[in-house]
N, C-alpha and C positions, 0 to 999 in steps of 0.2 A: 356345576355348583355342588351337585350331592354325590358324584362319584365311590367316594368311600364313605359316605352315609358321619361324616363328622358332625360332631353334637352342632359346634358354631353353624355349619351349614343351612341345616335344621332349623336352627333360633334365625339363622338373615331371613331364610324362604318364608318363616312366617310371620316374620317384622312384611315384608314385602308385601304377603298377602294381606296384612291389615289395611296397608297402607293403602295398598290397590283397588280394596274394595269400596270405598265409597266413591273414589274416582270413577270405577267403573258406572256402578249406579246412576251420578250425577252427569255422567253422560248419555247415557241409555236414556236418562229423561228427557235430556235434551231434545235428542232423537223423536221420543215416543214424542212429545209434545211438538214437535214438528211438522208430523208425519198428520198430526190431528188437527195441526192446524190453528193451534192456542198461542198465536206470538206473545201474547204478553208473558205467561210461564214460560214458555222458550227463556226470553230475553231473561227474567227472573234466576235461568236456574243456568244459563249460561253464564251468569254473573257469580253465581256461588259457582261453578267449576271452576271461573278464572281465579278469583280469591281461596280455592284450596288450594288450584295448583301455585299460585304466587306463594301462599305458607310455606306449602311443601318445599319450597325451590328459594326462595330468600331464605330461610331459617337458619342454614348453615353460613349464612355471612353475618349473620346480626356479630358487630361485637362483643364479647362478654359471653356467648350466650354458648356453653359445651353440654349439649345434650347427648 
């Protein structure tokens, strides 16, 4: 993706990395809360990871919608 270091390349990699980082996060908790043994936050925060990544992944079919 950044071979010859082009401006767009730069602008996708850090659209990416916005996007990647609360994903990551919200799964790491998932994890971390697992691992400790608190299913209720498990189940809580396993539910906001499925409803970011459904955003993330319908948004491009909605209709109307040219973001």
């Amino acid at each position: 993706m950044l071979p010859r270091m082009e401006p767009y390349a730069i602008i996708e990699l850090g659209v990416l990395t916005l996007l990647a980082t609360p994903v990551v996060r919200v799964l790491t908790s998932v994890f971390l809360f697992a691992a400790e043994g608190d299913r209720l936050y498990m189940y809580i925060t396993a539910a906001v990871l499925l409803l970011l990544l459904f955003s993330m992944l319908a948004t491009p079919f909605i209709p109307g919608f040219y973001a």
